[in-house]
C-alpha positions in Angstrom: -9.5 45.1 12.1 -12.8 44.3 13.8 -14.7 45.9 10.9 -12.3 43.4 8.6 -13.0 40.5 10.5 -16.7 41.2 10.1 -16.9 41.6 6.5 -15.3 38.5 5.8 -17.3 36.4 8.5 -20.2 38.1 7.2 -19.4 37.4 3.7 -19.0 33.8 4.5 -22.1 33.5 5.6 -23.6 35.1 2.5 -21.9 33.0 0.3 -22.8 29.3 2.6 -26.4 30.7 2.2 -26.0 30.5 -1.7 -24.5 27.0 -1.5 -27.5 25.7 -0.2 -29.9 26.4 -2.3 -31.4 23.0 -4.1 -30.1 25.0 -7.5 -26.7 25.5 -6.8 -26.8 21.6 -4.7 -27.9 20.3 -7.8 -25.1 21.4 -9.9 -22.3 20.8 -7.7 -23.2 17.4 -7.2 -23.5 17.2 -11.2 -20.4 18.3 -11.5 -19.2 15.8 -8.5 -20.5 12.7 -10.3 -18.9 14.0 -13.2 -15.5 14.2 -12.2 -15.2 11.2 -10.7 -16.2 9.6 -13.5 -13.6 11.4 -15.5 -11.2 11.2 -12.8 -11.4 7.1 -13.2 -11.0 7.0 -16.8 -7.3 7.2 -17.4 -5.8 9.7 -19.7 -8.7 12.4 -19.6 -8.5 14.7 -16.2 -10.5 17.9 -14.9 -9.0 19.9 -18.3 -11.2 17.9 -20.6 -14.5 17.8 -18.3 -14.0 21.5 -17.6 -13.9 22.5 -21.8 -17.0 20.1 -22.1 -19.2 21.5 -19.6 -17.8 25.5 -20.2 -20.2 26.1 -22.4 -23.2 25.0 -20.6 -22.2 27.2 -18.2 -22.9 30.6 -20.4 -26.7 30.9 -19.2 -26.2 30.1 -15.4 -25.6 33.0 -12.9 -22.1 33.5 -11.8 -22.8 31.2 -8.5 -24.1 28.2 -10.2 -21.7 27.8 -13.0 -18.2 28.3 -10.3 -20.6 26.1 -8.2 -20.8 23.4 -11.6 -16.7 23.7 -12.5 -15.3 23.5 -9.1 -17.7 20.7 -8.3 -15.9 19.0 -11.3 -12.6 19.8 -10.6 -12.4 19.3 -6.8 -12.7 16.0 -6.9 -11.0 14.8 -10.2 -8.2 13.5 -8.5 -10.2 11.8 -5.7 -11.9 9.6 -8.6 -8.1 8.8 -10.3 -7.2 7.3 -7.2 -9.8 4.0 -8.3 -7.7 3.0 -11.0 -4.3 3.8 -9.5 -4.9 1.6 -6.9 -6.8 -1.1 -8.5 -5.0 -1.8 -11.3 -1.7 0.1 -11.3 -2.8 2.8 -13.8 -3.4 6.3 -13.1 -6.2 8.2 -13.8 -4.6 11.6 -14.1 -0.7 12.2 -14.4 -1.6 13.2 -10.4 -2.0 9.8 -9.4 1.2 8.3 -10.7 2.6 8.3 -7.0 -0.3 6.8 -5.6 0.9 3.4 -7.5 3.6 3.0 -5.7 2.0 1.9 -2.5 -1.8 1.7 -3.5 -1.2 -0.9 -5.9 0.8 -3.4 -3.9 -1.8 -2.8 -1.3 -4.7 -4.3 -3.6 -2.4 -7.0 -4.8 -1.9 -8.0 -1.1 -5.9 -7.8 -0.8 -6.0 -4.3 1.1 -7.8 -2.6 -1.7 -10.8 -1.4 0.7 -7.8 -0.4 3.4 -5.8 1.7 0.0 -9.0 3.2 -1.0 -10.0 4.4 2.3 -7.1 5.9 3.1 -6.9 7.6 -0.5 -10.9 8.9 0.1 -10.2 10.2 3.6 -6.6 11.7 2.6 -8.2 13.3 -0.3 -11.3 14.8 1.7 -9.0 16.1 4.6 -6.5 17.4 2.2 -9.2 19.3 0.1 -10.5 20.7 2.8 -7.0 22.0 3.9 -6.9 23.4 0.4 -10.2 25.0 0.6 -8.8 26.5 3.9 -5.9 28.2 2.8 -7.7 30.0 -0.1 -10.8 31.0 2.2 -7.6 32.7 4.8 -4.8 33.2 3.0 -4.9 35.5 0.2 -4.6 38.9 1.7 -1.2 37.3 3.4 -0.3 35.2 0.2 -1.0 38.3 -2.4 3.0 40.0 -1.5 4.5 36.4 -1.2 3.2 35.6 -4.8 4.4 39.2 -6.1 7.8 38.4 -5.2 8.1 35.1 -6.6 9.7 34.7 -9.7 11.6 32.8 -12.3 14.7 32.2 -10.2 12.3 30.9 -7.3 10.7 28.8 -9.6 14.0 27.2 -10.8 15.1 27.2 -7.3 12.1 24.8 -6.8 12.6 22.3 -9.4 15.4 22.1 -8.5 14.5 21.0 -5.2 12.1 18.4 -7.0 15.0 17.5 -9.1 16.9 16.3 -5.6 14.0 13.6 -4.7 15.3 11.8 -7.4 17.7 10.5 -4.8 15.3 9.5 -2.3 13.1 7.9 -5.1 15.7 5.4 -6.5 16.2 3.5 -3.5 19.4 2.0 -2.9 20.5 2.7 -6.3 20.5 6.7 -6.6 22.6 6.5 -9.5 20.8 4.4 -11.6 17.9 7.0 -10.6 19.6 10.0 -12.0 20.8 8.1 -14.7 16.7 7.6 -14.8 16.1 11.0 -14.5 18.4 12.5 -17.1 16.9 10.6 -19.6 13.8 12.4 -18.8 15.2 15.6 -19.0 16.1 14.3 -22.2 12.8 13.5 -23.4 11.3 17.1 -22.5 13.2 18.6 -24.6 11.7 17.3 -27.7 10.6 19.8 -30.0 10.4 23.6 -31.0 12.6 25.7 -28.7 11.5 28.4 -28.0 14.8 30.2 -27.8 16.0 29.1 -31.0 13.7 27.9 -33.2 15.9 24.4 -33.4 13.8 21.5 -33.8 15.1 19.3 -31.3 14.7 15.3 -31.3 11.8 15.5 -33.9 12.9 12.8 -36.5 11.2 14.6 -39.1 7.4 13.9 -37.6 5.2 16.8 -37.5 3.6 15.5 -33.7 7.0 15.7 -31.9 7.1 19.5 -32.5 5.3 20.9 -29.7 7.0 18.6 -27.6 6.0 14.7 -26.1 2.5 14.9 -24.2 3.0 13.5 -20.8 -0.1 11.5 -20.7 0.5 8.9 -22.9 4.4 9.2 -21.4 2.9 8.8 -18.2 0.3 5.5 -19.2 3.1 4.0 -21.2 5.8 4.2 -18.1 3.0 3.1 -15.4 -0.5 1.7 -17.2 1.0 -0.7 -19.7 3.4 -2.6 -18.1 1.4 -3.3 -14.4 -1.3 -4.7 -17.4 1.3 -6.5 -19.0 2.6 -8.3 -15.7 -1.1 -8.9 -15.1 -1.7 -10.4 -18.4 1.7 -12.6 -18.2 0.7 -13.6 -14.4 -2.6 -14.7 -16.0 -4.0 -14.2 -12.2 -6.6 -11.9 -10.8 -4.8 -8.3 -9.0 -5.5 -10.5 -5.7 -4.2 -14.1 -5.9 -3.8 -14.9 -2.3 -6.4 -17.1 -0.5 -8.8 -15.0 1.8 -9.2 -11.0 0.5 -10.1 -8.6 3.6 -13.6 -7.2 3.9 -13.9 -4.3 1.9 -15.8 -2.7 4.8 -13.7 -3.6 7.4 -10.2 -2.2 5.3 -12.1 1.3 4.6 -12.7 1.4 8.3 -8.9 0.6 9.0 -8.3 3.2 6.0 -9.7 5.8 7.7 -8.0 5.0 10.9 -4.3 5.1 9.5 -5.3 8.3 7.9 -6.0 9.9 11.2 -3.5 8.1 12.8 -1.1 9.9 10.7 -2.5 13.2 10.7 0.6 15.1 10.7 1.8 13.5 7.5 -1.5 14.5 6.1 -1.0 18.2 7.3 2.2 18.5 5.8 1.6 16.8 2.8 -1.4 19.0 2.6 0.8 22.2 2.7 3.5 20.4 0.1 0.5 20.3 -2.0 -1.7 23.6 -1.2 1.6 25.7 -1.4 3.0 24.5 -4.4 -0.4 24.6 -6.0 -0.4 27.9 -5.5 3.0 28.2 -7.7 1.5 29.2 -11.2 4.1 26.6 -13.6 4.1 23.9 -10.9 1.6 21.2 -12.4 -0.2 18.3 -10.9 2.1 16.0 -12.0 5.4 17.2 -9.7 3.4 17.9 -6.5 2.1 14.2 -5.7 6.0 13.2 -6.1 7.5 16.0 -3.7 4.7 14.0 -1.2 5.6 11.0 -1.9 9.2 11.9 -1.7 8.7 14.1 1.5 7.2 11.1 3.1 10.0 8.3 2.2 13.0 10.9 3.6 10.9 11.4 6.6 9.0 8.4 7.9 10.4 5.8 9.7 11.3 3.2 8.0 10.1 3.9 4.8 13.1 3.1 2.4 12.1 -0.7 3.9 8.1 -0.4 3.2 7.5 2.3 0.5 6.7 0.7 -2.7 5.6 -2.2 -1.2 2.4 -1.7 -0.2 2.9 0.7 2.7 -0.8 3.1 3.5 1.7 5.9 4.0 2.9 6.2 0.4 -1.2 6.5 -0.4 -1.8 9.4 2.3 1.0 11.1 1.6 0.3 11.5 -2.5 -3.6 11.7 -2.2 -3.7 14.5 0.6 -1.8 16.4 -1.6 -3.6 16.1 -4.6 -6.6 17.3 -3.6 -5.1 20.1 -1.8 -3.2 21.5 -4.6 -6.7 23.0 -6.0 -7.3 25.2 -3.2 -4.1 26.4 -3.6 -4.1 26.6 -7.4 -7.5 29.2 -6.8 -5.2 31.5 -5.1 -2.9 33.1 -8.3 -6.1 32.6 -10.0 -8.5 34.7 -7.5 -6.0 37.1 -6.5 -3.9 38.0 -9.9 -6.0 36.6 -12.8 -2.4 34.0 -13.0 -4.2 30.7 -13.3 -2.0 28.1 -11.4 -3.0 25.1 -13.4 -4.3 24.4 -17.2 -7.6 24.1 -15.7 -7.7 27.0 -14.0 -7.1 28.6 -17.2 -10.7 27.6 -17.7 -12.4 28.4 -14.5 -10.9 32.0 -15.1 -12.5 31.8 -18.5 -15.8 31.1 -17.0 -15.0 34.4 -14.5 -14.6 36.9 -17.1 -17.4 35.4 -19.6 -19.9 36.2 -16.1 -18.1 39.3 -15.6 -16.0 38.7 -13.0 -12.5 40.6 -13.0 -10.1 38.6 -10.4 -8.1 41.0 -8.7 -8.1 43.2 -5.4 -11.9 43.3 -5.9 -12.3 39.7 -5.0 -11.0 40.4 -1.4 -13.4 43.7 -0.8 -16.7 44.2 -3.3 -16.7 40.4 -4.6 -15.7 38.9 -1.4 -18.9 36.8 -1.3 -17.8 35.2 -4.9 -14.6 34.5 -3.3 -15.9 32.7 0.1 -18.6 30.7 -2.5 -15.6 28.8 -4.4 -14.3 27.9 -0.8 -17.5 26.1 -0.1 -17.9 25.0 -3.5 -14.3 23.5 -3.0 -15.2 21.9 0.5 -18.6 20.7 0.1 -17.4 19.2 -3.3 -14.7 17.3 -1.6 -16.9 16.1 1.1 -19.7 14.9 -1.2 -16.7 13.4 -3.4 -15.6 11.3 -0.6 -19.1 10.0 0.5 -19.9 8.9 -3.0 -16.8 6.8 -3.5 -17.3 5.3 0.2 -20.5 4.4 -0.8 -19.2 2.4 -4.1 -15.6 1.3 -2.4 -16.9 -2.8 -1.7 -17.8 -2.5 -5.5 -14.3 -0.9 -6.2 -12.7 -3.5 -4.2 -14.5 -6.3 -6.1 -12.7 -5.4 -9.1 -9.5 -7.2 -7.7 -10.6 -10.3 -8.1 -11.7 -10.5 -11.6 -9.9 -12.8 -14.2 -7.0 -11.0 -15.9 -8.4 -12.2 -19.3 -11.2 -10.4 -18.6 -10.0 -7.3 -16.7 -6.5 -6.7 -19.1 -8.4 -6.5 -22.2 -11.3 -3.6 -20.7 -8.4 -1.5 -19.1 -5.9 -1.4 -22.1 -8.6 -0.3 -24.3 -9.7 2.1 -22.3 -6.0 3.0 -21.7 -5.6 3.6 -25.4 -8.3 6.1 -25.1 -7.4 7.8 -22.7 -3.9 8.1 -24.1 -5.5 9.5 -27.4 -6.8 12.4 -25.5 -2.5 13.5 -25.4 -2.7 15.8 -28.4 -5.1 13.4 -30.4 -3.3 12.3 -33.2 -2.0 9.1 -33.8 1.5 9.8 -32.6 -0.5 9.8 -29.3 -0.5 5.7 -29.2 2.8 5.2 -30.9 4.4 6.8 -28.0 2.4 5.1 -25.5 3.9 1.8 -27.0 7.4 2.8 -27.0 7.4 4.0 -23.8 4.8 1.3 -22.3 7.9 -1.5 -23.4 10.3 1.1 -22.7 9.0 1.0 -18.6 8.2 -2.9 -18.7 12.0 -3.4 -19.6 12.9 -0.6 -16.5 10.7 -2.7 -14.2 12.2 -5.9 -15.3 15.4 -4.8 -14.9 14.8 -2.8 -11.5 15.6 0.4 -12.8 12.8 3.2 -10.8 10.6 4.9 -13.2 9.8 7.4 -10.8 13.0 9.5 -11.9 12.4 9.1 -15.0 8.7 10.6 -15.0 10.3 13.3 -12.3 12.9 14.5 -15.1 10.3 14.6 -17.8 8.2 17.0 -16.2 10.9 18.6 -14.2 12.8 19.0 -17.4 11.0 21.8 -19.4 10.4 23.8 -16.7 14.2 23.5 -16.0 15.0 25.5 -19.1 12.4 27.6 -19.7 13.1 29.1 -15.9 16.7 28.6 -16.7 17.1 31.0 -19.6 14.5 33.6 -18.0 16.8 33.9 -15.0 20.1 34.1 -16.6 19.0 36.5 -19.7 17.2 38.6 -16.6 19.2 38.8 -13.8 22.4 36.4 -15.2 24.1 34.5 -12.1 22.9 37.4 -9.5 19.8 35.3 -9.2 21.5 32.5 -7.3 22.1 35.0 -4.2 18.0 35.4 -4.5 16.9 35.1 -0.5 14.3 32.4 -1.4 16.8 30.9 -3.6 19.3 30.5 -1.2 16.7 28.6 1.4 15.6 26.4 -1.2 19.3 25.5 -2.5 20.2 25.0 1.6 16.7 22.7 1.6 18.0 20.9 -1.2 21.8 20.3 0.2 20.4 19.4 3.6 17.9 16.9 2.0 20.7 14.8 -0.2 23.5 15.5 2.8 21.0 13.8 5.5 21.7 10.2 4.8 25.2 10.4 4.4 25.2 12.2 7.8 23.4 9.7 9.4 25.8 7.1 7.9 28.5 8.5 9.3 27.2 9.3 12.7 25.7 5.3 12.8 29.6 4.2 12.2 31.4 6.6 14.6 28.7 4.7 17.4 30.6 1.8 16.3 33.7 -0.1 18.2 36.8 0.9 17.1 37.3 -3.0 15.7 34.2 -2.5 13.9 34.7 0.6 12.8 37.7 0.1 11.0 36.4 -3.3 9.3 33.5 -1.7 8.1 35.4 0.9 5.8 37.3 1.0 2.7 36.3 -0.7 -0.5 37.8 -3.3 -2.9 38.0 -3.2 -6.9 37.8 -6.0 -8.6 35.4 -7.4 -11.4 32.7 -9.0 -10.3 31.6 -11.2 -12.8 29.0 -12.6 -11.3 27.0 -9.6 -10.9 26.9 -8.9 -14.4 23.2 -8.8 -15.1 20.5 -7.7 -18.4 20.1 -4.2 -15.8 23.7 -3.6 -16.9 23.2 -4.6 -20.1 20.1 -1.6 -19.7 22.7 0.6 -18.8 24.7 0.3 -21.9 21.9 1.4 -23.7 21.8 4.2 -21.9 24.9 5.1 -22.4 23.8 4.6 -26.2 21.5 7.2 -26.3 23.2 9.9 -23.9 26.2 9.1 -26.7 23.8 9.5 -29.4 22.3 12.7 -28.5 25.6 14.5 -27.0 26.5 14.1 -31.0 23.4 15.1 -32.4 23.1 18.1 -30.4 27.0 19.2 -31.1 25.3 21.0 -34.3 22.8 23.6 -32.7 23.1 26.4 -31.5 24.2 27.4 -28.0 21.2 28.3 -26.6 19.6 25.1 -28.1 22.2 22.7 -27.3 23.2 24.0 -23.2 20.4 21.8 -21.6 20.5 18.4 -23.7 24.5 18.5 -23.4 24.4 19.4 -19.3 21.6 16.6 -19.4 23.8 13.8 -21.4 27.2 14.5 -19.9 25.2 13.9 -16.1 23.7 11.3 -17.3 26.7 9.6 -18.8 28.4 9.8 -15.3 25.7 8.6 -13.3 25.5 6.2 -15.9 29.5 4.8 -15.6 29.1 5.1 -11.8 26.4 2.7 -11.0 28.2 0.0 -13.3 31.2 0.8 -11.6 30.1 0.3 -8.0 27.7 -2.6 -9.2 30.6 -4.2 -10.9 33.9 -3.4 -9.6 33.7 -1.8 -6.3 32.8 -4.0 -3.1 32.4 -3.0 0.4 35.0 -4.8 3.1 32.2 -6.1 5.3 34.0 -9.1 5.7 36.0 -7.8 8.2 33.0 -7.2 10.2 34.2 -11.2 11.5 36.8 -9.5 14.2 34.6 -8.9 16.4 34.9 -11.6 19.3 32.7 -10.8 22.0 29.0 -11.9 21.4 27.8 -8.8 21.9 30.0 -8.0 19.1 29.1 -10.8 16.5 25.5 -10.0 17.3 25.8 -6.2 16.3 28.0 -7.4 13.0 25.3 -9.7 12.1 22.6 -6.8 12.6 24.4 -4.4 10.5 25.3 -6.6 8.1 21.8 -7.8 8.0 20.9 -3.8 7.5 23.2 -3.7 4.9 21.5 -6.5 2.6 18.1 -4.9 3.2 19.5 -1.5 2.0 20.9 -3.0 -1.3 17.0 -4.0 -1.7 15.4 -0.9 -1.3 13.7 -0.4 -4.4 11.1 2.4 -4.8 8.9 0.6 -7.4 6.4 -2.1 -8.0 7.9 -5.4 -8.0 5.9 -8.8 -9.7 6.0 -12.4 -8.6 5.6 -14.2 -11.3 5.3 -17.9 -9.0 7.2 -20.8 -11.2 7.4 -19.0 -14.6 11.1 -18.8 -15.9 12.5 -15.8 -18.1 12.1 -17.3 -21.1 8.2 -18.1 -20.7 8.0 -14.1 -19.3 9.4 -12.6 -22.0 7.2 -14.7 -24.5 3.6 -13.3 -22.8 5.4 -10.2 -22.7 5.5 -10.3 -26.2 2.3 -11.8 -27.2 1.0 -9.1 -24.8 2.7 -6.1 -26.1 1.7 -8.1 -30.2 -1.9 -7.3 -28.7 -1.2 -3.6 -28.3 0.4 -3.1 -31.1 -2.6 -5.2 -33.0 -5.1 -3.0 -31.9 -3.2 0.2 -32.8 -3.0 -1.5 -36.6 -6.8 -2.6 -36.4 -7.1 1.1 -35.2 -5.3 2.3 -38.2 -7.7 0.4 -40.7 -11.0 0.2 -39.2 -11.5 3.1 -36.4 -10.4 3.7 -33.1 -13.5 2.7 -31.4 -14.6 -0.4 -33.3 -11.1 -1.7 -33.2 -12.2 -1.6 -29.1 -14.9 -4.0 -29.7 -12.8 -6.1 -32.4 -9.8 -6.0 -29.9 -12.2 -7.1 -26.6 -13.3 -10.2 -28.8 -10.1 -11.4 -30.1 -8.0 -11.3 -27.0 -10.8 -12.7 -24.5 -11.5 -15.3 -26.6 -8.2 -16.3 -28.2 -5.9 -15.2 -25.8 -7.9 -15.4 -22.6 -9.5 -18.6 -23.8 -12.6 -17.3 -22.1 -16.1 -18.8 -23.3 -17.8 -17.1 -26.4 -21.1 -16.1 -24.8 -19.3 -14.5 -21.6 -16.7 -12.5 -24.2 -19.8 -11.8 -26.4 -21.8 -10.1 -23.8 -18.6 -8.2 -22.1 -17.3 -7.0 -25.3 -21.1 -5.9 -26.4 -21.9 -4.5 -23.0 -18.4 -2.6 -22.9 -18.6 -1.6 -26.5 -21.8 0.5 -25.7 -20.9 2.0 -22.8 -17.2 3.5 -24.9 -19.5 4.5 -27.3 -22.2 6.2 -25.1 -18.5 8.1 -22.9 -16.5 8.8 -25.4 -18.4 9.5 -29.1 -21.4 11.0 -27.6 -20.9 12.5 -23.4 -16.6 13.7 -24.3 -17.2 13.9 -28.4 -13.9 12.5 -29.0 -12.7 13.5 -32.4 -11.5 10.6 -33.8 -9.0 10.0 -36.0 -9.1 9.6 -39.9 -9.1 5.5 -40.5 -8.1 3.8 -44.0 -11.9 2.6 -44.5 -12.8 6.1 -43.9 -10.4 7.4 -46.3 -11.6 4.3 -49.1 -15.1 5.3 -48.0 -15.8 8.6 -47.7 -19.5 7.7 -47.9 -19.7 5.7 -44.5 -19.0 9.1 -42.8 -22.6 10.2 -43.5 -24.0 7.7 -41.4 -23.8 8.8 -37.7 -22.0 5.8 -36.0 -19.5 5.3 -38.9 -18.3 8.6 -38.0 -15.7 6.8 -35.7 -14.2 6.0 -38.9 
């Protein structure tokens, strides 16, 4: 054990010594700056900066090019938190949660606070990550053998019951949410059958719906779409808190809270090391962790509470630790870009395996400093540039909704790059402004989509395997129990609050009434019906397919129809006989009835989403800028069609700053220049988009000679 013991301190030590040379320093910080500026461009993430820089990694020595890659993706998801919390748009699908609370924080005038907790959180956690892989594969190696596809299911299906926690006071309306994004994922080829599924005859919807324009429609489009119908800055109050000042509080709450950062750092570092359990579920079983077990979170979270930002960003960075286990150990890469960084191990010769943990322990301990010192140096970078991040709140919505929707479109592009790309970023960017509107929680609904395919595919593996023996599965079992416990706390806790009630009270409190409530009726209803709609729509679509085809979309719509019928039910015809809460006679009495009945109105508002003040504008002035904002979109998507993706960016940054903004021509003129260079250096020359085919280029196949009209 001693000898053990040695070898690995002893191989630490080899590999810190390789770190530190300028070589290797140089390259990690490359690959640093490099993914945090891809981590703050939304839509692209540490997949697309790892296949650009792969192959200028084919000439460096094993240590310099893990060195490069890890540097990149460590701290991808440190540089998505910019955007997430600044303007309500995340930069990867990992940041989604971050919203929740981040956003609300800068709109408050926190951003420096938001940002500090999300650099510190995302420092800590990634070190946490690094941690576990530098101790924790010799005792992880067995664990991973036995996992399998019945574990796997067992854990979505734990993710599955956060939807409950994530919809507030309406949990119905959330699985309602939810099953629609089951729905969703399961557009496209099945794999069992062959049936195309939900495909309407378009080629693009066969490999199934790309969840990052899902993701920038449901989140990115309609926070820019509030801003643009606001017509303020992201900060409207009158005095914004030093930037300075909030990173230092920042950093405080994060320490403050240090075991919400530990545990969301092993939510994250444990389930990273899952292989099948992406980025995009781990930051919501945080976020979700954190509003079951915090106090008083169902009356903070979503509104601007620093816990909702530790809690997401501590796990995101710790997930790629983890995700370097299954990768190191087995050759299983636990994430699409690890797929890559094990690409880059076999093109130097490396074979991961038990020979990473004896012979090629050194390469083993260098990506656990590569990991670290990435994070670290990730962190200092964006506390260096966070008063300039901050800034950004205050710019004019005319000016700042035009620059981040065109970069948006972009970003969403990057999807499966094809047109279909932006169609579905519109239908799904009015799709979650109408949800928001009508306070119906997106979070399910982004939950279900990605929870969704891995539902089935785990489903069928288990049941053609090991049929229903798998449910008696020992980790099975403790994760169905986890689940039970988790949606049977807060009825328990009801019940236990009312039985420490009088007996007068007691009994007044209980029982409901039916009756129609008419003045309740309300357009979220009326969003309900169309729900309904769909589930309808698709139960009788799917009756034609096959079994195997049609077992998942039919579960999906029959849950989704009851969920559906129960929230307009309790909304509309059930109410709760609080009244007689007004026999109680002592003042002791009438005090507690006001306090719960007080408790009881603030638990109808919980409401795990962004909410928008939109100050004296009625709903009919709303829903004209929301139209004239979402006419914009759709413009530049036509413009797109006929002239180029990239020049319809400069054509669109002109038109709606100057006609829709009504800012003044030489201010629009040098913006739209300035930003029109700069997409043009990023994204045709740095990421070598591959843009698609335009009219003009189709009309004039001679413009393609010339290098810029290649955008065409």
């Amino acid at each position: 054990m001693e000898v053990l013991e040695y070898s690995m301190m002893d191989a630490a030590l080899k590999a810190l010594n390789i770190m530190v040379e300028p070589e290797r320093l140089l390259f990690l910080t490359a690959g640093v700056l490099l993914g945090l500026v891809i981590g703050v461009i939304p839509g692209l993430g540490g997949l697309i900066g790892l296949s650009l820089i792969l192959p200028f990694t084919f000439d460096m020595n094993p240590y310099t090019a893990l060195a490069f890659m890890l540097g990149l993706q460590s701290v991808t998801a440190t540089g998505d938190t910019i955007p997430a919390v600044l303007f309500g748009v995340p930069g990867t699908v990992a940041s989604a949660a971050t919203i929740m609370d981040g956003y609300p924080m800068a709109k408050k005038g926190e951003a420096g606070r938001a940002l500090g907790a999300s650099f510190t959180s995302n420092v800590l956690g990634g070190l946490f990550g690094a941690l576990l892989l530098g101790l924790s594969i010799p005792i992880l190696r067995p664990v991973m053998l036995y996992i399998g596809s019945p574990e796997l299911l067992s854990f979505c299906i734990f993710g599955i019951s956060l939807v409950a926690v994530l919809s507030g006071a309406s949990p119905a309306k959330g699985m309602a949410a939810a099953c629609l994004g089951i729905l969703v994922a399961t557009t496209g080829d099945d794999p069992q059958t062959g049936t195309l599924r939900w495909t309407f005859g378009s080629l693009y919807l066969w490999d199934g719906l790309p969840i990052v324009p899902l993701a920038l429609g449901i989140f990115a489009l309609p926070e820019l779409g509030d801003l643009a119908i606001a017509n303020k800055s992201i900060f409207a109050g009158d005095k914004m808190q030093s930037a300075s000042k909030g990173q230092m509080q920042g950093v405080k709450d994060t320490f403050r809270n240090w075991f919400l950062v530990l545990r969301c750092s092993w939510i994250g570092a444990g389930l990273g090391a899952v292989p099948g359990i992406g980025a995009s579920v781990i930051d919501w079983v945080a976020y979700g962790h954190a509003a079951r077990t915090e106090k008083g979170a169902k009356d903070t979270f979503a509104r601007g509470d620093v816990r909702g930002v530790i809690a997401s960003e501590s796990s995101n960075n710790a997930k790629e630790g983890g995700a370097l286990v299954p990768t190191v150990a087995f050759g299983v890469p636990g994430s699409a870009s690890m797929a890559l960084i094990l690409g880059a191990f076999l093109i130097h010769g490396i074979v991961p395996g038990p020979d990473m943990l004896t012979k090629n322990l050194d390469i083993t301990y260098t990506l656990v400093w590569s990991v670290a010192m990435a994070n670290v140096l990730g962190a200092g970078i964006c506390f260096m540039f966070a008063n300039q991040f901050a800034k950004l709140a205050l710019v004019r919505a005319g000016i700042l909704v035009p620059t981040v929707v065109a970069i948006t479109m972009v970003g969403a592009f990057q999807g499966s790059r094809a047109w279909g790309d932006l169609y579905a970023l519109l239908i799904f960017g009015v799709l979650g402004w109408i949800m928001k509107r009508f306070r119906w929680p997106r979070p399910p609904l982004i939950l279900g989509f990605v929870l969704g395919g891995l539902i089935e595919r785990y489903m069928f593996i288990s049941v053609e395997r090991y049929a229903w023996e798998w449910l008696i599965h020992p980790i099975v079992l403790g994760m169905l129990f986890i689940t039970l416990w988790g949606l049977c706390t807060p009825l328990i806790s009801g019940w236990r609050a009312r039985r420490r009630l009088p007996p007068e009270q007691r009994r007044a409190s209980g029982g409901f009434s039916v009756g129609f409530r008419r003045e309740k009726l309300g357009w979220s209803h009326a969003f309900a019906g169309f729900v309904i709609l769909v589930f309808a729509a698709a139960l009788i679509a799917s009756s034609q397919w096959e079994f195997g085809a049609r077992l998942v979309p039919a579960v999906t719509c029959y849950t989704g129809l009851l969920f559906s019928f129960m929230f307009l039910f309790s909304d509309l015809f059930l109410k709760s006989n609080d009244s007689g809460l007004e026999i109680a006679t002592s003042a002791k009495q009438e005090f507690e009835a006001k306090a719960h009945e007080f408790e009881q109105e603030i638990a109808q508002e919980t409401h795990f989403d962004i909410t928008q003040d939109f100050g004296d504008l009625d709903n009919r002035a709303i829903t004209m800028r929301a139209l004239g904002y979402f006419g914009w979109c759709i413009g530049y998507v036509a413009v797109g069609h006929i002239v180029g993706l990239l020049p319809a960016s400069l054509l669109f940054l002109i038109l709606y700053m100057r006609f829709g903004a009504k800012e003044r021509w030489k201010l629009v003129l040098w913006i739209a220049g300035l930003l029109s260079i700069g997409y043009y250096l990023l994204f045709h020359i740095l990421l070598v988009v591959p843009w698609p085919q335009s009219l003009i280029g189709e009309l004039f196949p001679v413009l393609r000679t010339m290098h810029y009209f290649n955008l065409f």
